[in-house]
C-alpha positions, 0 to 999 in steps of 0.5 A, a space after each residue: 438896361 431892356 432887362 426885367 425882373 417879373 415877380 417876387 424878390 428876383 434880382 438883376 445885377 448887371 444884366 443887360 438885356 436878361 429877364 427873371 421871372 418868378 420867385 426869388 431868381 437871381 442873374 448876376 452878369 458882374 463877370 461878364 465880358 459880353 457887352 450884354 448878359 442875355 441870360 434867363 432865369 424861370 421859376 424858383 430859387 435859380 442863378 444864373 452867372 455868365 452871358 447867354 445862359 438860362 435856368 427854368 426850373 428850380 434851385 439850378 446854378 448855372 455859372 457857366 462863362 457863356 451857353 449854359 442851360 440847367 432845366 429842371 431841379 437843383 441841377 449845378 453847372 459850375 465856374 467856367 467853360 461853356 456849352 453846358 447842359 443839365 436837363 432833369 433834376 440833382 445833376 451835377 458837372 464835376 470839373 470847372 472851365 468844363 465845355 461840352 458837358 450834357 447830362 440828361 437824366 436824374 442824379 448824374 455827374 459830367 465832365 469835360 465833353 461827356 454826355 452822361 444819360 440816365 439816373 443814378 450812373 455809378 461812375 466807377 463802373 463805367 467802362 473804358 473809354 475808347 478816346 478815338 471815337 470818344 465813346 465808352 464800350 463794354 468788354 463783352 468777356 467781363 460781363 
């Protein structure tokens, strides 16, 4: 219904009102609870679960319950949660039922309500994390 599917091999499974464009792009709204799926897949090899979401690029998942949006390559956002944002390639959101994650860069990992920037972040070595402001600071004595 008011959906469509533009291009070669892409799939709509119930997903009302969504558009797949390009090769092989996938929406699958058969978990959603939303009388409308309204979800977007662009370019190649992309999935999209849950209800306004979107993936442009390639080789993105996005399986998010609602609002979330992978740009680029092979950036994964997982089973649940919602407003969830990968932008760049090879980003991958770590926990499930995770909301207000955002990675930005290359090679990232995020969890629950974290914004992870840059490429390649080695998560051990991140610093402790002051849970008042919710921000992650450096001890200027152990640099």
């Amino acid at each position: 219904e008011n959906s469509a599917a533009i291009g070669e091999n892409n799939s709509l499974i119930l997903a009302k009102s969504s558009i797949a464009l390009g090769v092989q792009n996938t929406i699958n709204g058969t978990t959603v609870t939303e009388s409308n799926t309204r979800s977007l897949a662009v370019g190649f090899q992309n999935t999209v679960r849950g209800y306004s979401s979107a993936a442009l690029g390639g080789n993105n998942d996005v399986d998010t319950a609602q609002n979330g949006f992978a740009i680029g390559f092979n950036n994964i956002l997982t089973t649940g949660g919602d407003n969830n944002f990968a932008i760049g390639e090879n980003n991958t959101q770590l926990d499930t039922n995770a909301n207000g994650v955002y990675m930005l860069g290359n090679s990232l990992e995020g969890e629950d309500g974290e914004f992870t920037l840059g490429y390649r972040n080695d998560r051990s070595s991140y610093p402790t994390e002051d849970f008042k402001s919710r921000y992650r600071y450096w001890d200027s004595s152990t640099i």
